[in-house]
Structures are given as structure tokens and as C-alpha cells.
N, C-alpha and C positions, 0 to 999 in steps of 0.2 A: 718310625714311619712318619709320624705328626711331625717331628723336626725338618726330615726328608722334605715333607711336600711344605713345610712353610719354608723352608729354606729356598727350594725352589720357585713357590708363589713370589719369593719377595726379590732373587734372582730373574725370574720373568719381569714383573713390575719394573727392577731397577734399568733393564735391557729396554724396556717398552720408553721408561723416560728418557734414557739417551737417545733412543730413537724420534723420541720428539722433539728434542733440542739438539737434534743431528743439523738442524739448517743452518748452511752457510750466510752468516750476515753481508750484504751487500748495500752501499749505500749510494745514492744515483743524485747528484746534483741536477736541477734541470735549468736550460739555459733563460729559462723565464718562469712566469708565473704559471698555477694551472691551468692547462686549457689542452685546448686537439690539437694542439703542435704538438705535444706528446700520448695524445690519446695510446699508442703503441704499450706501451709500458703501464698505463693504467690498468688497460686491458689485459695484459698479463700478469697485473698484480692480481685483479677481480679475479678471472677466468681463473686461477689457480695455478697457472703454466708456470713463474715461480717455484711455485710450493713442489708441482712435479721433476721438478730441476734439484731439489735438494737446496733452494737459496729462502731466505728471508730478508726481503728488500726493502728497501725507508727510501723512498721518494722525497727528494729533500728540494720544494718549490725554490725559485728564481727572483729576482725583482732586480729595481734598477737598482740596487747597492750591494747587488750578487753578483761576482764576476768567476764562475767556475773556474778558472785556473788558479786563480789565488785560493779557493776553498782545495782542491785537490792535492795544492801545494801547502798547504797547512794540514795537512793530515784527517780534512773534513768531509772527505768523500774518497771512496774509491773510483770511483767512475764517472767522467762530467759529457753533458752535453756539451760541442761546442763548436761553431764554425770553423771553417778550417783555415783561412786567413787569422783569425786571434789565435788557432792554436801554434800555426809555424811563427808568427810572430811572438808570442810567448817562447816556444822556443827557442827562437833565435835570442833572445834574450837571459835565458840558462834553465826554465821550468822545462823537462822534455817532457815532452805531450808526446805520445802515440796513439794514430789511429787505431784504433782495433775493427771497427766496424763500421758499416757506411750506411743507415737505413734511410736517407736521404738523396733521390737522385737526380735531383732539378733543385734549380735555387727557385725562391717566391720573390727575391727583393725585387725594386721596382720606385722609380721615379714617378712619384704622382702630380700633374700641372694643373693650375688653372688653364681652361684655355683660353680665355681671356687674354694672357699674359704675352700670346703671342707666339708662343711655344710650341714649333711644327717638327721639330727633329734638335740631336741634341747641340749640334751647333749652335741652336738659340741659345742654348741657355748662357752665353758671354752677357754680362753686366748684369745677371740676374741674381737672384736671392735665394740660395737653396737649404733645405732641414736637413742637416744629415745627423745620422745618430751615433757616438761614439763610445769609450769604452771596449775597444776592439771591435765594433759594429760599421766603424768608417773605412775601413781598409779597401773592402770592394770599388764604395766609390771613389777613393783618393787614386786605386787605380785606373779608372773610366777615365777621374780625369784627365790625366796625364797620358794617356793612350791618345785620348782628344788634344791634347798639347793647350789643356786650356790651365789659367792658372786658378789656384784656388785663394789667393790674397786676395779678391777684390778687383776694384775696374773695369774698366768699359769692355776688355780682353780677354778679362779673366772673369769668377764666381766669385759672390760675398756667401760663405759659408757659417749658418750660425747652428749652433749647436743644441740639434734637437733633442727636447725632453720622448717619452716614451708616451708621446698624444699627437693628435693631426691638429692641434690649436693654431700653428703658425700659418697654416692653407685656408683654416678657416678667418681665424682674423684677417689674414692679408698680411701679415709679418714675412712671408717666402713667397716665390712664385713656384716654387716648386719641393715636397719635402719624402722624404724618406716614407715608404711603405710595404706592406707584405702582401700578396695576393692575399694572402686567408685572415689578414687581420687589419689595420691600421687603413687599408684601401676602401675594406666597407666601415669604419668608423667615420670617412668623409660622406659616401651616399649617406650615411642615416640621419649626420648633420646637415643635411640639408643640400647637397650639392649631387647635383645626378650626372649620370654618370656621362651625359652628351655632354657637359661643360668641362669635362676634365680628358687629360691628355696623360697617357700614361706610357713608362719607358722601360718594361720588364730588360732585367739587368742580360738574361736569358738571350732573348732576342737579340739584345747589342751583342751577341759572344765575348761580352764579359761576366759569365756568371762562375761563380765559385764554388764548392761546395760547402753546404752547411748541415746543423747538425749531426754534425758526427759522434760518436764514442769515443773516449779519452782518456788514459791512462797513463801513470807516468813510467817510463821506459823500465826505471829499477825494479819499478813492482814483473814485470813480464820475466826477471829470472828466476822467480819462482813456477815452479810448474804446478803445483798445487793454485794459485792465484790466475794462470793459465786457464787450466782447468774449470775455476768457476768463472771465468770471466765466459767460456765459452758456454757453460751451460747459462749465464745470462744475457749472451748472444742471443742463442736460441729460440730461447721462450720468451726474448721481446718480438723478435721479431715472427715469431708466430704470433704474438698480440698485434702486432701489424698486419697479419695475414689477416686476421679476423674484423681489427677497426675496418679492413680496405670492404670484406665482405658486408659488415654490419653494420654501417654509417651512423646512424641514429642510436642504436644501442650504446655504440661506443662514445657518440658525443654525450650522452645522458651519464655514462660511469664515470666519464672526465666529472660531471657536473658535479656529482656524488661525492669529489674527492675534491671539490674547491671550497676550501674550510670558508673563504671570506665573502662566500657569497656575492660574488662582483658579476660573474660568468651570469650569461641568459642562454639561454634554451636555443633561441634561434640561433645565434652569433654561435652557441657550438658548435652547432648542427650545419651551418654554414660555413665555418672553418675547417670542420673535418670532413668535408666534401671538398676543399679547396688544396686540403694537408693529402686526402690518400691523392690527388694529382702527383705530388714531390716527390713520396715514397713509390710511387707504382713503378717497377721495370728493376726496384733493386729486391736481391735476395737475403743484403747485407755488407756481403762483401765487399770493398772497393773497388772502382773500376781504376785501375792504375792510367790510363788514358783520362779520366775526368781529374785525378792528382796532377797529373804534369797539366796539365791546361789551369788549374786552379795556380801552380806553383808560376808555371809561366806569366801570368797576369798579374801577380804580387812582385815578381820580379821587373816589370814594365814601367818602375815607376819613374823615369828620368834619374835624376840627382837625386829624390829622396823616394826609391822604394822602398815596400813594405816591409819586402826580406834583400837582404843584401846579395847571398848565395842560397842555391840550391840544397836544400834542406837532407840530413843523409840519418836513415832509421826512423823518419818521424811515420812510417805507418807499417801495418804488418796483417799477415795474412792468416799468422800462425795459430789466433784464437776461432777464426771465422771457420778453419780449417778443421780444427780439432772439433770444434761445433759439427762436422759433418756436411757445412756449407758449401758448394761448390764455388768454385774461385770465377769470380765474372772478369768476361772479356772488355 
């Protein structure tokens, strides 16, 4: 009978440890550093929504020598943040990226001006001096500007385009008259330097109806014929985007567990809490799912580029419904 129940003690035990190292590893590139652009996913790492999914997730931070599609295409991530002009452009170049999920449904980008400079609408900007940021982050504006029929070589006709670092330095020295920014980031980096906000003139990408979509979910197409990777991708659908449900609910909580999980201590307390009041604006109206209407207008405007568009053709498999679906998501109009 002593054999019986230790045999059993140690059959229980051995059942209880698989069951604790039952979780599925997931590893989530993010398209930047830490901060409330992605508070969604922190908050479902903290809150546990994860851990109720059966997943074990490694948030793996961003910076500027981070370009998610090369880490996903090296085998360094399963799942990247990533706008969706670098991802159909990476595509079209042989990496296949697939959307899976869209927790993003407004762009933030945005042309930030001195107004000094003169600059009342975007037709000014001819012979002017613009930041824009690249590394697959130029796309949207290379197609504004060729929608505008202005050139980006330089001259009185066209834009002198210099290539901005990941700071608002060139607005502020006077190196640009106008540079690359985000509603929730990069746009109050200039108020705090000093420049208020009556003196500046700004060009949300939105407003022009040339905005794209960004941060998406991405995957590369081969992994999606597994149904088991299917499977966890959708229960890591889910439980981010129920941490988006709650960032959107808990504002302050959520920018404070971003804070928690920024190893380098760069992040301040207001700037998160100010960014993730500015971030649930993007996310608010999506459940996840893509809206196939905001893809053809995203693809339509990559394709706009004159002689040198972004994407050459219309992109075929680069997004899918099938993980959003299995998640129990309802498929948005």
C-alpha cells in the first residue's frame, strides 16, 4: 500500500510539474523601445491574461538597431510589431509577413512645423527642409509626397530630405523646418524643449487621408500551416488584446506597469501617462481584427508612388482573419 500511494504521490507531483511547464513560449518583438505604445501587452503580461492563455511571453524591447522583420526572419522572434508599409514592403522583397491582428486603428504620425517657417498647408513645404525617419518608417511620407507631386531630391520644387535620428534635435536646432513625429511621443518631446505649442504647425498624416496602418501583429506566412502555432497565436491574440481592453479602461495603472518593465530607466512617469492617454486614442474602435477596408486604403497609398512606389503590386496573403477568428474575435467591418 506505502509503494501504491508513493507511487502515486510522485505520479501526482510528476503531472503537477508538466502542468507547470505546460506554457507555451511566445516571444513578441516590439517595434520600439519600452513605453505605452505597447502598454496592451505589458498589461497582459502583469494582469496574468498570458498565463490564463496557457502562453509564457518574453517581450523582447526595440531600439533604433532593431528592425522586427529581420529579427523574425532570423528565427528571433515569433511574433513582431510592425507598421504595415515596412511589413508589405519587406514582403515584397521575399520576408512574408502576415498580418494576423490589427490592435491599432488610427495612425499617430504627423508632420511637426515651426510656424515661423512659413508653413500654412502642405504645399508649403516646396524648398523646405524635412526630418523624416527611415529604416522602413519613411514609406508613409515618401507616399504623401508623391501624391503632392512634390519631389523629394531637393530645390526650390521639390523637399531636401535629411534623415532623422529617433529625437526632435533638428526642429529644435533649426537643422529642418519641419520633422517627423507621433501624437503620443516625439510631438511632446518639442513642447517640453521649449517650443509651445502656438508656435508650431502640425500635419497629422490622418487628416491628409494619407494615413496607414500601424503597429500591427506579424508572422511569417509558413509558421500559420501549423495549426497548433495557429492556435497559440490566437490565444495570444486574445489576452493582448484584453490588456488593451484594460490599458484603455486604466490609463494610469497601465502607464505605471509600462514604467515597471522599463529595465533602462529612460521613461518618466508623466511622458507615460501622457502617451498612454494619447496611445488608447489609436487602439480605441478596434477589437483586433483588421478592417479589410483600412488594408486596401493603407495598400492603395503604398502603391501611389509615381515611378518609385513603395510596393510595386498589390500584395496577395499578406494578412489573415484566421487567427483573430479562432481567438473568438469577431471579424470587423
Amino acid at each position: 500500500m506505502r509503494k501504491i500511494l508513493i507511487g502515486t504521490l510522485a505520479l501526482g507531483l510528476g503531472l503537477g510539474l508538466a502542468s507547470a511547464n505546460a506554457a507555451d513560449p511566445v516571444r513578441l518583438q516590439l517595434k520600439w523601445v519600452t513605453q505605452a505604445q505597447f502598454a496592451g501587452y505589458f498589461v497582459a503580461k502583469d494582469k496574468g491574461f498570458y498565463e490564463e492563455e496557457g502562453l509564457d511571453v518574453t517581450i523582447l524591447p526595440g531600439g533604433p538597431d532593431i528592425a522586427p522583420p529581420q529579427v523574425i526572419a532570423g528565427g528571433g522572434a515569433d511574433v513582431v510589431i510592425d507598421w504595415m508599409p515596412s511589413a508589405l514592403a519587406t514582403r515584397e522583397k521575399g520576408v512574408a509577413l502576415v498580418n494576423i491582428a490589427q490592435p491599432f486603428k488610427k495612425s499617430g504620425m504627423m508632420l511637426t512645423c515651426r510656424k515661423d517657417t512659413g508653413i500654412t498647408k502642405p504645399e508649403d513645404f516646396r524648398g523646405k527642409t524635412l526630418g523624416v525617419w527611415f529604416f522602413g518608417n519613411e514609406y508613409p511620407f515618401l507616399s504623401w509626397m508623391s501624391h503632392l507631386g512634390i519631389p523629394t531630391e531637393g530645390g526650390p520644387d521639390g523637399v531636401t530630405v535629411i534623415k532623422q535620428g529617433f529625437n526632435v534635435d533638428p526642429l529644435i536646432q533649426k537643422q529642418a523646418d519641419c520633422i517627423s513625429t507621433m501624437t503620443y511621443n516625439e510631438y511632446w518631446q518639442v513642447i517640453d524643449a521649449g517650443i509651445p505649442a502656438e508656435e508650431l504647425v502640425v500635419f497629422k498624416y490622418e487628416d491628409e487621408g494619407m494615413a496607414t496602418l500601424e503597429d500591427g501583429l506579424y508572422v511569417l506566412e509558413d509558421s500559420l500551416e501549423d495549426p497548433a502555432f495557429v492556435d497559440k497565436m490566437a490565444r495570444f491574440v486574445k489576452a493582448s488584446m484584453k490588456g488593451w481592453d484594460y490599458a484603455r479602461a486604466n490609463q494610469d495603472e497601465a502607464a505605471m506597469i509600462v514604467l515597471e518593465n522599463d529595465e533602462t530607466g529612460a521613461q518618466t512617469e508623466n511622458h507615460q501617462k501622457r502617451m498612454m492617454g494619447e496611445i488608447n486614442k489609436l487602439t480605441e474602435g478596434s477589437n483586433g481584427s483588421l478592417v479589410e477596408a483600412d488594408y486596401d486604403r493603407t495598400v492603395e497609398i503604398l502603391l501611389s508612388g509615381g515611378s518609385d512606389p513603395v510596393i510595386t503590386k498589390k500584395p496577395e496573403g499578406a494578412w489573415t482573419h484566421a487567427v483573430t477568428e479562432k481567438a473568438g474575435i469577431a471579424t470587423a467591418q
